[in-house]
Backbone as CSV, one residue per row, in Angstrom:
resi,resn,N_x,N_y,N_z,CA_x,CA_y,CA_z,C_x,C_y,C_z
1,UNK,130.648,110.089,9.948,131.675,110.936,10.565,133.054,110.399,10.215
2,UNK,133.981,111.363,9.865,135.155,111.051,9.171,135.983,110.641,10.624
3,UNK,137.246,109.728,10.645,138.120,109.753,11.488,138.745,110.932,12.560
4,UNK,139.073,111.900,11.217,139.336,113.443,11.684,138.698,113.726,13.115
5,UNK,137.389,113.737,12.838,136.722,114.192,13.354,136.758,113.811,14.859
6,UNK,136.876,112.480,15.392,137.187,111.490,16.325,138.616,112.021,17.215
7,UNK,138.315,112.563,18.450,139.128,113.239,19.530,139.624,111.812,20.108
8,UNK,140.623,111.331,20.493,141.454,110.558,21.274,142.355,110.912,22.177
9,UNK,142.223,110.607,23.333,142.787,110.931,24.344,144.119,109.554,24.707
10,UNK,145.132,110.064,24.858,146.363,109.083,25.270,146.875,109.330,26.246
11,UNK,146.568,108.766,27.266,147.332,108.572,28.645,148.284,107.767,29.258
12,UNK,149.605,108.173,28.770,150.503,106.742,29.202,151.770,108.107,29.299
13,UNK,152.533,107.489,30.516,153.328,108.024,31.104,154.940,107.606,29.919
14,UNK,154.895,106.918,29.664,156.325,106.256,28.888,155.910,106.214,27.419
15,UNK,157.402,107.624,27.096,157.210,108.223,25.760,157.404,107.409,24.878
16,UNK,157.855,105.953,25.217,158.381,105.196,23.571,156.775,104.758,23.239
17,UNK,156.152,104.390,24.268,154.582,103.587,23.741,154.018,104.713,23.596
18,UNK,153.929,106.094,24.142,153.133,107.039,23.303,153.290,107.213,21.928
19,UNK,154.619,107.061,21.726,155.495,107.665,20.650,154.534,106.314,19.525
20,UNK,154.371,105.271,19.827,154.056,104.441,19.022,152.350,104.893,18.721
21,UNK,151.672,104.967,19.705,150.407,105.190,20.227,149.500,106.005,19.271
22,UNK,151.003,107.513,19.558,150.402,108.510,18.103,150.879,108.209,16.650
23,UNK,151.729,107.462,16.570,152.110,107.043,14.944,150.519,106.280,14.397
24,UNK,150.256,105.326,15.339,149.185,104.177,15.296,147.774,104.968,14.732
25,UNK,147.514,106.219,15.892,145.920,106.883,15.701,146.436,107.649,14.794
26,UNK,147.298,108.386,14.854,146.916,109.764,13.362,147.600,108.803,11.801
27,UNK,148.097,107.973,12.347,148.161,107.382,10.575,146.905,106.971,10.053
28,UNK,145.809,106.413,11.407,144.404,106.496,10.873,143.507,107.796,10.783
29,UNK,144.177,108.959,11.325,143.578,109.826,10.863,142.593,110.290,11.959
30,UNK,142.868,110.029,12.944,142.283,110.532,14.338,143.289,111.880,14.895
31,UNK,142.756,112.506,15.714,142.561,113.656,16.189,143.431,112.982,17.937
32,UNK,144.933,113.540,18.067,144.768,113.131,19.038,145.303,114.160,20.576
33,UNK,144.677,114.113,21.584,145.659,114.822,22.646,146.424,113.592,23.737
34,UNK,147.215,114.457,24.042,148.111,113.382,25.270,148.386,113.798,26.705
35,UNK,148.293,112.934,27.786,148.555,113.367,28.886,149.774,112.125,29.425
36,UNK,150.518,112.477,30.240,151.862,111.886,30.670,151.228,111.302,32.657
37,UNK,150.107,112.234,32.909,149.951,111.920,34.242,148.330,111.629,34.376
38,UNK,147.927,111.463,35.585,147.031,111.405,36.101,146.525,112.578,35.962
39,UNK,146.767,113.282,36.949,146.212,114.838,37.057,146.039,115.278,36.221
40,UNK,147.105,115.670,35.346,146.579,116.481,33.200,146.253,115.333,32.589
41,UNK,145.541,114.264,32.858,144.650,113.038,32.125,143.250,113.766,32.154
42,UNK,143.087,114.148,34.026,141.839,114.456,34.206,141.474,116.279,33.362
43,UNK,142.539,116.814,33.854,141.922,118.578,32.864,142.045,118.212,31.338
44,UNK,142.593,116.947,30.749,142.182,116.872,29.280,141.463,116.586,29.222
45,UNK,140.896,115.670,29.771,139.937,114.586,29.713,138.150,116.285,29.990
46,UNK,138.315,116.858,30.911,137.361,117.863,30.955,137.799,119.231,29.804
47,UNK,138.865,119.360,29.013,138.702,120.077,28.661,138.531,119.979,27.260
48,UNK,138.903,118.846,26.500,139.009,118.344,25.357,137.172,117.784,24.881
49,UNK,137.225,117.372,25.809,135.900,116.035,25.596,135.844,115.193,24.549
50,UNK,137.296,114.019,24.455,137.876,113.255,23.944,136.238,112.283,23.371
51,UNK,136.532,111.736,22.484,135.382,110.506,22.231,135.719,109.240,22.404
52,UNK,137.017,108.956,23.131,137.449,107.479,23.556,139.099,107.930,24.203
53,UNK,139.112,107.417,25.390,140.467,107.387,26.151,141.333,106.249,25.864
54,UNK,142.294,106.215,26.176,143.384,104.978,25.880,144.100,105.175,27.374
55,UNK,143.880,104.823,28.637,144.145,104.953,29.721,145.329,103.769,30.089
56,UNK,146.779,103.984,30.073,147.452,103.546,30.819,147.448,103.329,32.250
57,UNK,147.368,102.025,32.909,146.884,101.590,34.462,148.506,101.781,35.279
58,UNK,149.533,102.237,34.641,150.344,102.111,35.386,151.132,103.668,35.549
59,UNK,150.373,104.675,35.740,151.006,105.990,35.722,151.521,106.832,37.037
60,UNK,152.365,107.371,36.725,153.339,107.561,37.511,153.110,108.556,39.069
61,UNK,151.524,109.255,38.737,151.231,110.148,40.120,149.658,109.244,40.498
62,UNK,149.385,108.612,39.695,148.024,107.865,40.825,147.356,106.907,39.556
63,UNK,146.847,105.604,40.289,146.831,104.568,39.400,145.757,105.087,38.532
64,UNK,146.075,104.289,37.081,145.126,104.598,36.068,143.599,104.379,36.272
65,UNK,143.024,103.184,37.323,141.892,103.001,37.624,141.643,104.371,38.244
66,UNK,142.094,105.292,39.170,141.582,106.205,39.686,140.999,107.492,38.783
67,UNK,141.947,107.457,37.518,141.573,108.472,36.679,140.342,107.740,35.716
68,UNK,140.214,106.352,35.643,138.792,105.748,35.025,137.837,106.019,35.854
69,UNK,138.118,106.048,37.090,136.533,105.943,38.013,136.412,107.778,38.323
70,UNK,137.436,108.704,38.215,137.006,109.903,37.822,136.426,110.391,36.870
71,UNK,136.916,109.851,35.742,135.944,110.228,34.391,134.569,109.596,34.406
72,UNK,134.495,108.136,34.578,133.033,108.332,34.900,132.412,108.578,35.716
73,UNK,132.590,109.099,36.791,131.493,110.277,37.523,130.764,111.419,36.772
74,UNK,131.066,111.278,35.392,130.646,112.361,34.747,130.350,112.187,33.388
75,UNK,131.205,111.160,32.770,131.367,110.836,31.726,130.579,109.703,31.021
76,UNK,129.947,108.838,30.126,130.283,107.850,29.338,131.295,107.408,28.242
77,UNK,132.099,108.382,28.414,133.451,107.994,27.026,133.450,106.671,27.122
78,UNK,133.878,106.270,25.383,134.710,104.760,25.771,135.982,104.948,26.248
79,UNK,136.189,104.080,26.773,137.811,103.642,27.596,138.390,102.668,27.895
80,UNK,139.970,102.604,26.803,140.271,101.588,26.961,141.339,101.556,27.228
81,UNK,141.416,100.491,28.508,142.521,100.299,29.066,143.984,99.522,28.974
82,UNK,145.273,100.046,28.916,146.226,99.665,28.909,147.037,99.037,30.268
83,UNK,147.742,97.528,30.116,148.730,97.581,31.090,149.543,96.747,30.931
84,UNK,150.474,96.770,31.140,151.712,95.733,31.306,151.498,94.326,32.027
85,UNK,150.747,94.526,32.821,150.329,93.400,33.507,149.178,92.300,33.010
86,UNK,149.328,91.431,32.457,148.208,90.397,32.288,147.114,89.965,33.043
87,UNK,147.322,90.081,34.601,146.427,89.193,35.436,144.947,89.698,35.040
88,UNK,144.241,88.315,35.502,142.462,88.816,35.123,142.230,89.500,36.815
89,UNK,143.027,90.078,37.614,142.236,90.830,39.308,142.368,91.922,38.574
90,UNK,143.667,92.514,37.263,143.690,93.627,37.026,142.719,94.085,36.225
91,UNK,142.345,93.224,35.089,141.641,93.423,34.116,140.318,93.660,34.607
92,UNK,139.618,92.920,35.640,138.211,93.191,36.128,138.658,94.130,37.220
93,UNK,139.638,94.516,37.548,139.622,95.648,38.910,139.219,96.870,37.750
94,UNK,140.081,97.148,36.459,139.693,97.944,35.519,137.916,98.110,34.574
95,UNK,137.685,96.664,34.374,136.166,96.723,33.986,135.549,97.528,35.057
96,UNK,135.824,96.902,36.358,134.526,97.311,37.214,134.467,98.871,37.433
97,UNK,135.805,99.515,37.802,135.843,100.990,37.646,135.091,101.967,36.832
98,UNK,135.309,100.962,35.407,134.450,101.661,34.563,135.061,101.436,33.094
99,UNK,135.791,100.938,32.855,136.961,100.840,31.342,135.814,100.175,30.649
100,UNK,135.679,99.945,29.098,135.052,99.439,28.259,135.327,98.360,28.019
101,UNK,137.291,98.424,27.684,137.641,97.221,27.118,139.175,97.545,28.104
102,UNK,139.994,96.151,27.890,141.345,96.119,28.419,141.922,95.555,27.160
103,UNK,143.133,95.950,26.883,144.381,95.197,26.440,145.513,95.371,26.682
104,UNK,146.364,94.297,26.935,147.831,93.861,27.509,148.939,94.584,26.467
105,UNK,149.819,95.104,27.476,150.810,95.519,27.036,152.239,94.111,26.715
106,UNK,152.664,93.952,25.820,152.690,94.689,23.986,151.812,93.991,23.164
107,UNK,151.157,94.579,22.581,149.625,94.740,21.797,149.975,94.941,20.355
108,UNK,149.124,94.115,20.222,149.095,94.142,18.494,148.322,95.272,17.815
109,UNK,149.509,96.517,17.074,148.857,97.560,16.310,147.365,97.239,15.658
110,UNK,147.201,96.257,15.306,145.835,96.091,14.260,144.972,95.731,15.606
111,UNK,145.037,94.968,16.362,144.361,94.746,17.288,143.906,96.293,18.404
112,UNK,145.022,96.761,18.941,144.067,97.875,19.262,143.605,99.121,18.928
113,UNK,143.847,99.157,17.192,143.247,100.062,16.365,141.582,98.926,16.354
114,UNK,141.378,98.215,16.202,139.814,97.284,15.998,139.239,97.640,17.279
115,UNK,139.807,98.264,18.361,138.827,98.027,19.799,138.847,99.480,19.875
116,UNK,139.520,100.436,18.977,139.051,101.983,19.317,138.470,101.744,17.948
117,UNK,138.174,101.531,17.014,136.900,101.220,16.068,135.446,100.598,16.861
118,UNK,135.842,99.736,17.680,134.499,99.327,18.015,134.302,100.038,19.079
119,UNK,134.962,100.922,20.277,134.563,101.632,20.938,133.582,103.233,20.403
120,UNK,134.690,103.281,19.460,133.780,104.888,19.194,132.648,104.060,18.320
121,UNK,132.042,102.617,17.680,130.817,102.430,16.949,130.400,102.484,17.816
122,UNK,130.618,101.586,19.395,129.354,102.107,20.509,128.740,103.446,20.612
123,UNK,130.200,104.808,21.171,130.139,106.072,20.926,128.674,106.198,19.988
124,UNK,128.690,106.243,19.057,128.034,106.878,18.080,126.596,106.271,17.937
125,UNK,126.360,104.788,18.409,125.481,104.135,18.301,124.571,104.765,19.704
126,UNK,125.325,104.653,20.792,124.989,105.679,21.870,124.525,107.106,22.009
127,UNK,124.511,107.710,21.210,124.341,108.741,20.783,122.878,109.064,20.304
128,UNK,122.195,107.899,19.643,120.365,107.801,19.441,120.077,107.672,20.545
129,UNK,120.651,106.943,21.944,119.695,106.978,22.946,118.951,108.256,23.360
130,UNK,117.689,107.925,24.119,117.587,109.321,24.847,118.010,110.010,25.683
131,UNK,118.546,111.438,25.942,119.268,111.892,26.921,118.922,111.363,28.166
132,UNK,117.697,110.884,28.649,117.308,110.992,29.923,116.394,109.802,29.868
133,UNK,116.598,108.926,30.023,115.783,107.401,30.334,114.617,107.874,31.554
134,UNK,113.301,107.188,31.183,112.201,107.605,32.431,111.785,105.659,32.422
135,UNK,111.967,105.761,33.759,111.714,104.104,34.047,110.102,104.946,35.357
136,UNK,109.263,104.690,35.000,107.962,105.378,35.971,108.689,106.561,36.867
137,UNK,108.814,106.369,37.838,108.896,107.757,38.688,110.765,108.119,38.520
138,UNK,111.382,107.242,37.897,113.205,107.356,37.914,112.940,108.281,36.735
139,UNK,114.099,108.876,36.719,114.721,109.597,35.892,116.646,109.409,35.934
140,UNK,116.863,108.484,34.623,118.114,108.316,34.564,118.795,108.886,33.313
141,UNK,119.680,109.561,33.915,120.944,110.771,33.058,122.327,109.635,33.163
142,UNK,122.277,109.116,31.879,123.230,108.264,31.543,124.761,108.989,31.466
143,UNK,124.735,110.088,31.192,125.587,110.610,30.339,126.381,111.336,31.845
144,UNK,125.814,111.580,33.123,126.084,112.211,34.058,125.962,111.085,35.238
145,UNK,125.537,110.162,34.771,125.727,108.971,35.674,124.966,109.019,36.998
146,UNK,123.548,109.521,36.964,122.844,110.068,38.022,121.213,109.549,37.637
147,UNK,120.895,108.842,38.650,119.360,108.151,38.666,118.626,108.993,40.377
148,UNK,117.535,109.561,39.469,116.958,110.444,40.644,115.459,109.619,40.848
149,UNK,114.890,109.232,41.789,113.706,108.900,42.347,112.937,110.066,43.311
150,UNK,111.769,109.555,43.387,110.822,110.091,44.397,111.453,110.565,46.047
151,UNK,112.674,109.284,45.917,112.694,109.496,47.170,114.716,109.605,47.487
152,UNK,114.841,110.289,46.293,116.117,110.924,46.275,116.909,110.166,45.368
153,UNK,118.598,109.824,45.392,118.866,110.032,44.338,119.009,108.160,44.687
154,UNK,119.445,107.273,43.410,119.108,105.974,43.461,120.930,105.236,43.153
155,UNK,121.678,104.396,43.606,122.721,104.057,43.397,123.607,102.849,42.959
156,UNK,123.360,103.395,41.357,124.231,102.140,40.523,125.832,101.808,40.775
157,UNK,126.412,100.904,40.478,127.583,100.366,40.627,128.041,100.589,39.113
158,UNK,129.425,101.074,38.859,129.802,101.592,37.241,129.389,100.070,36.697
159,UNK,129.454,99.137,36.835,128.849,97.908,36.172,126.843,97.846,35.631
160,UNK,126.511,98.093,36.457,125.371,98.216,36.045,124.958,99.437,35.290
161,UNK,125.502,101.046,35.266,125.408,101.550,34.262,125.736,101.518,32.974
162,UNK,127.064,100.362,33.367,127.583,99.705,31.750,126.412,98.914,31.012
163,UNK,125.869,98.155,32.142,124.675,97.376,31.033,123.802,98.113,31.064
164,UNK,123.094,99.210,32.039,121.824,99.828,31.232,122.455,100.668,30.088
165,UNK,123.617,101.206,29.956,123.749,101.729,28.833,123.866,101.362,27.534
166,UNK,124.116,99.798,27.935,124.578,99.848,26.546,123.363,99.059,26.341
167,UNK,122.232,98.807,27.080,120.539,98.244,26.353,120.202,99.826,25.961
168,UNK,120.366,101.089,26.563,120.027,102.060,26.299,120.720,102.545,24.689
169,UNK,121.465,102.049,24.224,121.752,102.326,23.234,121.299,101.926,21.404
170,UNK,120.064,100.677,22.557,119.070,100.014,21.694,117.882,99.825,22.092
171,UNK,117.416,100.689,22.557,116.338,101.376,23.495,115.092,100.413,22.569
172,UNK,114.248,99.496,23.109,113.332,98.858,22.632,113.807,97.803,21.678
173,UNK,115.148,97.771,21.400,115.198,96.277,20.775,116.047,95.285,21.808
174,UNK,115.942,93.991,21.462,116.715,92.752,21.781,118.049,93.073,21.498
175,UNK,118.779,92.727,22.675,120.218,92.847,23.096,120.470,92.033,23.710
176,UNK,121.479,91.069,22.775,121.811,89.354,22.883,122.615,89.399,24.267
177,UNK,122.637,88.099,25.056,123.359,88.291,25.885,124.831,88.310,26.077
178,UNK,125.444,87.439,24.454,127.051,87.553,24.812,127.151,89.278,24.271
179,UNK,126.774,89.702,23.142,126.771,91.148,23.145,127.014,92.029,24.476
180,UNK,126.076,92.063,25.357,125.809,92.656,26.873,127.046,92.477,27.747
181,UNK,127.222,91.271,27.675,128.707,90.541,27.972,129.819,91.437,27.547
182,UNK,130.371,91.304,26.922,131.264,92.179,26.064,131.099,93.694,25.804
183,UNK,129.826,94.314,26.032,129.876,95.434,26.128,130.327,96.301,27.671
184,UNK,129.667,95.365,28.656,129.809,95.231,29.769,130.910,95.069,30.476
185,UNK,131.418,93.750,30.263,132.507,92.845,31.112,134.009,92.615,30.250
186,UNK,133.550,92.716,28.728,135.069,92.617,27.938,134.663,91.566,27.494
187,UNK,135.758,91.435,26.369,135.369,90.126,25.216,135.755,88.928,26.413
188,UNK,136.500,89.244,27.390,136.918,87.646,27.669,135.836,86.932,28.821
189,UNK,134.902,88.141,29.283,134.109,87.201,29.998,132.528,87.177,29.171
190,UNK,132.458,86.726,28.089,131.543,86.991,27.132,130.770,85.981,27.382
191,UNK,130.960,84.864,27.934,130.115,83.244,28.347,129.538,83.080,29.912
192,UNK,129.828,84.277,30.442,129.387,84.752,32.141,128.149,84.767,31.727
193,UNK,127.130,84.064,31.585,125.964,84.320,32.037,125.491,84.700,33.297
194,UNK,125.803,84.149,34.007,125.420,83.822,35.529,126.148,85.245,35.670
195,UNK,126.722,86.054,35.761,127.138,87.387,36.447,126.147,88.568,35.401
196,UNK,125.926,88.303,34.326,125.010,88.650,33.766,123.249,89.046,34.657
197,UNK,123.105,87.477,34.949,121.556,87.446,35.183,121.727,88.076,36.337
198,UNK,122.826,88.300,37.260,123.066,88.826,38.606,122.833,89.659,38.448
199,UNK,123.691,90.595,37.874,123.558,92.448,37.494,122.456,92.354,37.149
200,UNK,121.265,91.664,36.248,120.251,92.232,35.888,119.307,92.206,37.030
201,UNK,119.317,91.530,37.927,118.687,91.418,38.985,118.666,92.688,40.123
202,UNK,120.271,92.875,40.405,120.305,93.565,40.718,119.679,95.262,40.428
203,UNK,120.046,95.173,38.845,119.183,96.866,38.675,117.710,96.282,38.433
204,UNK,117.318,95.392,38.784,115.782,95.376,38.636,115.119,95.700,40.205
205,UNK,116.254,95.450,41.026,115.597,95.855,42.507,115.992,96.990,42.452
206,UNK,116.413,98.002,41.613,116.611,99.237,41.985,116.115,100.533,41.576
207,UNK,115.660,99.741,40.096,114.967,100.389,39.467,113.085,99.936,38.613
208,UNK,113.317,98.964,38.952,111.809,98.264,39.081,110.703,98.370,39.964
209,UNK,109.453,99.300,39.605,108.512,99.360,40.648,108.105,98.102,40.938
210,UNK,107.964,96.910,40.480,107.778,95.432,41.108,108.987,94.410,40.362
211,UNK,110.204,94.347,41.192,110.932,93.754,40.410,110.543,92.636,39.543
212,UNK,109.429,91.709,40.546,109.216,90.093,40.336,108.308,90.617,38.636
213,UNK,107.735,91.123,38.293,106.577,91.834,37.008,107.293,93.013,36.602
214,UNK,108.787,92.913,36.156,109.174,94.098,35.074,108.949,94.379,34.368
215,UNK,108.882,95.809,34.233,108.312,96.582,32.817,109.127,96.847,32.464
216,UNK,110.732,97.207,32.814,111.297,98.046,31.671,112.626,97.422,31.200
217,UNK,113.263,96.352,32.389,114.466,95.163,31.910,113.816,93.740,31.324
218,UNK,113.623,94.088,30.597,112.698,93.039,29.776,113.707,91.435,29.653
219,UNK,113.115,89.817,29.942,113.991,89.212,28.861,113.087,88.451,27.799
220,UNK,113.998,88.599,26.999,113.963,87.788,26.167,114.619,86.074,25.614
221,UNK,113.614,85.251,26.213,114.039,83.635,26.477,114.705,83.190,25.569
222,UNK,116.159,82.692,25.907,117.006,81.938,25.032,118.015,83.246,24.200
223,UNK,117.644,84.639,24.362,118.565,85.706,23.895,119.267,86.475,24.401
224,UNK,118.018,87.235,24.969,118.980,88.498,25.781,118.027,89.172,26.477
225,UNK,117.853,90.197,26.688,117.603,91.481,27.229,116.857,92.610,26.697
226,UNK,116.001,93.552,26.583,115.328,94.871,26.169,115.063,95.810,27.521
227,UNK,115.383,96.542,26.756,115.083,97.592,27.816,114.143,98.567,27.144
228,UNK,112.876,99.064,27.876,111.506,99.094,27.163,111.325,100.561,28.370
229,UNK,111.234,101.655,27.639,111.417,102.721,28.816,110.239,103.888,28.604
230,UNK,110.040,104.504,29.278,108.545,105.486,29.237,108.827,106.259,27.812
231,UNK,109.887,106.585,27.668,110.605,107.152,25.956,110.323,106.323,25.199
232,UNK,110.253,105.095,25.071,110.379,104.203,24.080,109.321,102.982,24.524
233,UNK,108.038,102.976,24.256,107.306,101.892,25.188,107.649,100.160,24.310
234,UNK,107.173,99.532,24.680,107.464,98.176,23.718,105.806,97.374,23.885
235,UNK,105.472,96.919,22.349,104.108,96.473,23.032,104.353,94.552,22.968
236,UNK,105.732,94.141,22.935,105.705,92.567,23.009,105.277,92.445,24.293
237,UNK,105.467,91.436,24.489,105.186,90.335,26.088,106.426,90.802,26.846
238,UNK,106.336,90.624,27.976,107.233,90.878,28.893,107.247,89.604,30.184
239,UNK,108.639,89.070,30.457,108.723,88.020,31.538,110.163,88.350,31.665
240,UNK,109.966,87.922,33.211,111.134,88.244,34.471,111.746,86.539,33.702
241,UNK,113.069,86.708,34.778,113.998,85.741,34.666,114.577,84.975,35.793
């Protein structure tokens, strides 16, 4: 798929960094629309169906996290977040909402042209998964952000759909753990194991008919992770963590 082709969405209230924003994407040859607010972030964002956002956190009718944790109620776009502010409460207040990646305002052109390259390779790599993950009696709609059970509907935290998605995007293979890290949490908490093995724990009590004997969050000792799903069976060994 050519650049062209690649919809970008720009959300930043202050025209000199837009002004830079669109020189940056269409000199690469991306496709782009723009919103100045919150509110016309969200009707672009539904009417366009952008393939990666560039979400400014500091906009002028309601914070940028609010328009991240609106889009994914519905969405998996990548999204990456902008702000003026450095602190790491902002940067993980933004992961956890739902953002892909963060970078600090003023940003190096080559640098966040490489993180909307590696966002839309997720995009696209995401795209082989199966629409609809079957873990035994679950049925999970990644794309709509909705896990239905036997006994109604089941409730992930945007963090844990970040990591089943992005094992879902390698549905039956090994998915290293700083990978998961970084797909998950951002390049800078890429050595978090320990918040790692947490989240996995966590969606294993939620979506595991016997958490302690998982079938479908697989690990793999000394690597990473598989996710092994009624779509995609796996016939290796399987051990909890």
């Amino acid at each position: 798929m050519t650049r062209a082709a690649f919809r970008v969405l720009v959300i930043e209230d202050d025209p000199a960094v837009r002004s830079v924003l669109r020189a940056l994407l269409k000199g690469e040859g991306y496709t782009l629309n723009e919103a100045a607010t919150a509110a016309r972030a969200v009707i672009e964002a539904r009417s366009y169906r952008p393939d990666l956002l560039l979400v400014d956190l500091g906009l002028p009718d309601a914070d940028g996290i609010a328009v991240i944790r609106r889009v994914r109620s519905w969405s998996t776009v990548p999204i990456l977040a902008l702000s003026a502010e450095d602190g790491e409460e902002e940067k993980i207040a933004a992961l956890d909402a739902g953002a892909d990646d963060y970078i600090a305002k003023p940003f190096s052109g080559a640098e966040l042209l490489a993180r909307v390259r590696a966002g839309l390779r997720r995009r696209s790599q995401g795209s082989q998964r199966p629409p609809v993950l079957k873990l035994a009696r679950l049925r999970v709609d990644l794309a709509r952000r909705h896990v239905r059970g036997p006994k109604g509907e089941v409730h992930l935290t945007p963090l844990e759909y970040r990591v089943l998605d992005s094992l879902a995007q390698q549905v039956g293979r090994v998915v290293g753990r700083r990978e998961l890290l970084k797909e998950a949490w951002g390049p800078n908490r890429a050595d978090d194991t320990n918040s790692l093995r947490v989240c996995i724990s966590n969606l294993r009590a939620k979506v595991e008919p016997n958490p302690h004997k998982p079938r479908f969050l697989i690990t793999v000792t000394g690597v990473g992770y598989r996710l092994c799903t009624d779509n995609v069976p796996s016939g290796l060994s399987r051990t909890s963590e």
